[in-house]
C-alpha positions as CSV (number, residue, x, y, z in Angstrom):
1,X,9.0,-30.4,-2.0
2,X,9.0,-26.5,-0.7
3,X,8.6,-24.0,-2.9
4,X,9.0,-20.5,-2.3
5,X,7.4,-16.8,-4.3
6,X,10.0,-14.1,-5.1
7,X,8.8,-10.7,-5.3
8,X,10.2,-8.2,-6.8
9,X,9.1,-4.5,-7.3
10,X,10.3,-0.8,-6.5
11,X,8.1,2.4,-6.4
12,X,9.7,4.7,-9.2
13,X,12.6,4.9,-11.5
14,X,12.9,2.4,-14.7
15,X,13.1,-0.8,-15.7
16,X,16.3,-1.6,-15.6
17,X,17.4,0.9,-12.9
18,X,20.3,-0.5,-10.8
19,X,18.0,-1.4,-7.6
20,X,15.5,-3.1,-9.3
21,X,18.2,-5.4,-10.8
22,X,19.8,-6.0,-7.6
23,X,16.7,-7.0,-6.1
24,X,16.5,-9.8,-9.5
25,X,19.7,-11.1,-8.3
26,X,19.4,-11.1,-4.5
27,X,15.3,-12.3,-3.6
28,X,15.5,-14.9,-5.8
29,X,19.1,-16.2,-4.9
30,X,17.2,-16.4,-1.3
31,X,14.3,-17.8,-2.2
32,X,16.7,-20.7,-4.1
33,X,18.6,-21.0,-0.5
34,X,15.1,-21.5,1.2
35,X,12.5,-24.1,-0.9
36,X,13.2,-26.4,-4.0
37,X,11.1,-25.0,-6.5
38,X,10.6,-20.5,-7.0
39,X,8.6,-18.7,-8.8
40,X,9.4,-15.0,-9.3
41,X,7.1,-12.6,-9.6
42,X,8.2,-9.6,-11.4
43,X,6.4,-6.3,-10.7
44,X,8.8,-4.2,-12.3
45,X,8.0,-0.2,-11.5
46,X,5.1,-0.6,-9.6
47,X,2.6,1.3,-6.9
48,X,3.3,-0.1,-3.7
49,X,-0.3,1.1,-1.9
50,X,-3.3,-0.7,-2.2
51,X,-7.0,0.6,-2.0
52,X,-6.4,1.6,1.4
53,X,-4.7,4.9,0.2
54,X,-5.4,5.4,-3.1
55,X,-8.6,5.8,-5.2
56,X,-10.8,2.7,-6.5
57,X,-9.9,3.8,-10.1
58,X,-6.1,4.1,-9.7
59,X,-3.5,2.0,-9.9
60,X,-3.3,-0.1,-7.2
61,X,-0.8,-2.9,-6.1
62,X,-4.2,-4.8,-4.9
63,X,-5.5,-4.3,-8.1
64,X,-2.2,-6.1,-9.8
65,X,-4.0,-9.9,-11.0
66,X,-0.5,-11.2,-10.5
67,X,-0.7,-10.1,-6.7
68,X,-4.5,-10.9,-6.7
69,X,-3.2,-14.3,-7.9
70,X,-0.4,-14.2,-5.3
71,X,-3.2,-13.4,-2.4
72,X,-5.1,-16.8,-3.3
73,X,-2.2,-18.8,-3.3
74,X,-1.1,-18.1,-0.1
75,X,-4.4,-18.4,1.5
76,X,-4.6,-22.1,-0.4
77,X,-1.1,-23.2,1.1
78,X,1.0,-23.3,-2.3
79,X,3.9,-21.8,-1.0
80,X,6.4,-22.5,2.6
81,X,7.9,-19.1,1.8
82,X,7.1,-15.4,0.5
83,X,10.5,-13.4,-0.3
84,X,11.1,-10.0,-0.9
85,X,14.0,-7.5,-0.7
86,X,12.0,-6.3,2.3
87,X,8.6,-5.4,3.7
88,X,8.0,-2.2,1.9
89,X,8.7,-4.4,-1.7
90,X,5.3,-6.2,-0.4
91,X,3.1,-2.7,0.3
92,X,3.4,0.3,1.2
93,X,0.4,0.5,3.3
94,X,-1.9,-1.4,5.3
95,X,-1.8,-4.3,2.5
96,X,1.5,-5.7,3.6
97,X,-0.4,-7.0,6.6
98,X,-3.2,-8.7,4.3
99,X,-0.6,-10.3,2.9
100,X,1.1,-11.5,5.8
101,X,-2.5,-13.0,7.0
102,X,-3.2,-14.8,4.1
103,X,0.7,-16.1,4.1
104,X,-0.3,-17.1,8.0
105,X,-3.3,-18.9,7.2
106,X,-1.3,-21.0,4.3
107,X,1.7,-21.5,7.0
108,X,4.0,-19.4,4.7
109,X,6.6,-17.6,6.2
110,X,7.5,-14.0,5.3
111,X,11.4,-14.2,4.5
112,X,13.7,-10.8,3.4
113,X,16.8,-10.6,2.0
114,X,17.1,-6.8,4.7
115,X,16.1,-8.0,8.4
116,X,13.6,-6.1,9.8
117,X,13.3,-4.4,13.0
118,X,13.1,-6.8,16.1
119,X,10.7,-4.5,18.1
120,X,7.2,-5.1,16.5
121,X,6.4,-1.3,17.8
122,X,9.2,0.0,16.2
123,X,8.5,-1.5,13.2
124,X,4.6,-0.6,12.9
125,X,6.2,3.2,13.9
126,X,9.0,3.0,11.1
127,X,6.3,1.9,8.4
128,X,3.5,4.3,9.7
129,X,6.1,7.1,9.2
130,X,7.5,5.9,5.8
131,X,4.2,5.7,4.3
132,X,2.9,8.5,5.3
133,X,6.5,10.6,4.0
134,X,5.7,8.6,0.3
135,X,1.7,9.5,0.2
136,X,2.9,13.1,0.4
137,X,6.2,12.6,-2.3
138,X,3.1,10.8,-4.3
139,X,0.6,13.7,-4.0
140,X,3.2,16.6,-4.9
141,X,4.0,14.9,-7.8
142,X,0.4,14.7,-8.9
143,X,-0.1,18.1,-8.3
144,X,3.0,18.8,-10.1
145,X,1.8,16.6,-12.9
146,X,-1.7,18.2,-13.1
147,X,-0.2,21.6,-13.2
148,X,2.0,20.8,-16.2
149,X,-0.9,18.9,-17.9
150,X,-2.9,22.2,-17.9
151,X,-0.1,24.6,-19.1
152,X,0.1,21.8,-22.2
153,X,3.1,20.8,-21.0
154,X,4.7,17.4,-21.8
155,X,5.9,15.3,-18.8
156,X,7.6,11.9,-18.2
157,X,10.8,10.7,-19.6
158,X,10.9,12.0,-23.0
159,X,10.9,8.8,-25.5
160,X,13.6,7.7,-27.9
161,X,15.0,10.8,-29.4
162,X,13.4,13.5,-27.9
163,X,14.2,15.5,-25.1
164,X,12.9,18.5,-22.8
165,X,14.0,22.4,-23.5
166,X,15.3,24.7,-21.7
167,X,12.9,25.4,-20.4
168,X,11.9,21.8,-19.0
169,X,8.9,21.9,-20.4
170,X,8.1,20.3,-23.9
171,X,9.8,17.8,-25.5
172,X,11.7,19.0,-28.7
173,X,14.4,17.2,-30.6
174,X,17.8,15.4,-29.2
175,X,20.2,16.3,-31.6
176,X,23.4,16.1,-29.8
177,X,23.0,12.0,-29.3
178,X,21.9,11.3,-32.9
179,X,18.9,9.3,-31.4
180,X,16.6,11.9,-33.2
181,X,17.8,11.1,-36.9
182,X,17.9,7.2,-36.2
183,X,14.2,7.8,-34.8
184,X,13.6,9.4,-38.6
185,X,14.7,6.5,-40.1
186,X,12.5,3.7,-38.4
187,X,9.8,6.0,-39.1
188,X,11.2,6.0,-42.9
189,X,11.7,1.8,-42.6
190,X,8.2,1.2,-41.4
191,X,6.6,3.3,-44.1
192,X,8.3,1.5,-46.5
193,X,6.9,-1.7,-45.0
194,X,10.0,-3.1,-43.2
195,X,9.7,-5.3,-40.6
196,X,10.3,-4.6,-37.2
197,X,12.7,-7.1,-37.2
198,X,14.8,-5.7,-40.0
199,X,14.1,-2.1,-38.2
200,X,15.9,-3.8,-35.4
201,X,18.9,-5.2,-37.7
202,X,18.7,-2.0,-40.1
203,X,19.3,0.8,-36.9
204,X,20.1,-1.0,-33.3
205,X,16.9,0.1,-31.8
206,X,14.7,-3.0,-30.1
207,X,11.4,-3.5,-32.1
208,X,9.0,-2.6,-28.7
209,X,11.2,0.9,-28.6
210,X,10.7,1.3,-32.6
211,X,7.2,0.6,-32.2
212,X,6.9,3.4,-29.9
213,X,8.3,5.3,-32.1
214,X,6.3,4.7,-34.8
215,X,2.9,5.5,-32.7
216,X,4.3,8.6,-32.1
217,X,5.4,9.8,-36.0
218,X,3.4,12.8,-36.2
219,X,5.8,13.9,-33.2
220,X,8.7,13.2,-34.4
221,X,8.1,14.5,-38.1
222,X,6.5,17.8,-36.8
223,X,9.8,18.2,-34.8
224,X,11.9,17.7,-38.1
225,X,9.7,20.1,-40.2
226,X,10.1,22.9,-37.2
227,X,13.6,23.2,-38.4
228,X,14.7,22.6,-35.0
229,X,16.9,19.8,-36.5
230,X,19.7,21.4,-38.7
């Protein structure tokens, strides 16, 4: 009986943005076409470069134990095919190929649901190029991000409720959606020792997102004593 790994990650973005569920829908439909048995596994928003380009201490894609745990079976023969939307899904770096070794020495074959360049030089020169483009996207932003960190700036995507200025630079209250008052009153539901659950029932938002709000109260109640919010 075959069986065949689906991965599935993309650099940047969210959870649920539109090419990461494409990617949900497409690799494992191929992987279904290729071997009897799948098993998917879901990076979600993920680094896609390994040790090879990044700092022992960062996040890594090596580092992942689902891809440490993808590594070993490979080596160890367990699956007849690794698919992925295409290469780049894999690694960005010099990890890709450390992968496809250990899928050669299990006989695994490298399957994606985009082809890749025939000419192996034009595809070591295509990859060479597009990882160097992203370690430079990657350090800007971390420059970006370290000068906003030391001007006490918030930065991210603002949580459930909350959005940037004007000014793009600290997260104050959303008052045009309404998310901000809902976010009062799962702070206002908890402390009256409602379950996340009924929070859920009570105002619509999912209990990991009221959670989240809840670790973050002395936010949201210093933005509603600001009298920011009329």
């Amino acid at each position: 009986m075959s069986r065949a790994a689906a991965f599935l990650r993309k650099s940047q973005g969210s959870d649920d943005d539109v090419s990461l569920e494409l990617q949900r829908e497409r690799v494992p439909e191929l992987a279904e076409r290729l071997a009897d048995e799948v098993d998917v596994i879901d990076l979600g928003v993920h680094t896609g470069f390994s040790v090879h380009m990044k700092a022992v201490n960062e996040e890594r894609i090596d580092a992942n134990p689902e891809v440490e745990t993808l590594l070993e079976a490979l080596r160890g023969g367990k699956y007849d095919y690794l698919v992925a939307w295409d290469d780049t899904r894999l690694a960005r770096d010099q990890f890709y190929w450390e992968l496809k070794r250990a899928a050669v020495l299990g006989d695994c074959l490298l399957e994606f649901v985009e082809d890749l360049p025939e000419d192996e030089l034009t595809f070591r020169v295509q990859r060479a190029v597009e990882s160097d483009v992203k370690r430079r996207e990657i350090e800007k932003s971390q420059a970006a991000m370290d000068a906003r960190e030391q001007r006490g700036d918030d930065h991210g995507r603002p949580p459930f409720g909350l959005c940037y200025d004007d000014e793009g630079r600290r997260w104050v209250a959303d008052r045009e959606s309404g998310e901000f008052a809902t976010a009062l009153e799962v702070i206002r539901l908890r402390k009256a020792n409602c379950s996340w659950r009924g929070i859920a029932e009570e105002t619509g938002v999912n209990r990991s997102t009221a959670r989240g709000i809840y670790d973050r109260r002395d936010r949201y109640l210093e933005e509603a004593e600001s009298g920011v919010v009329a």
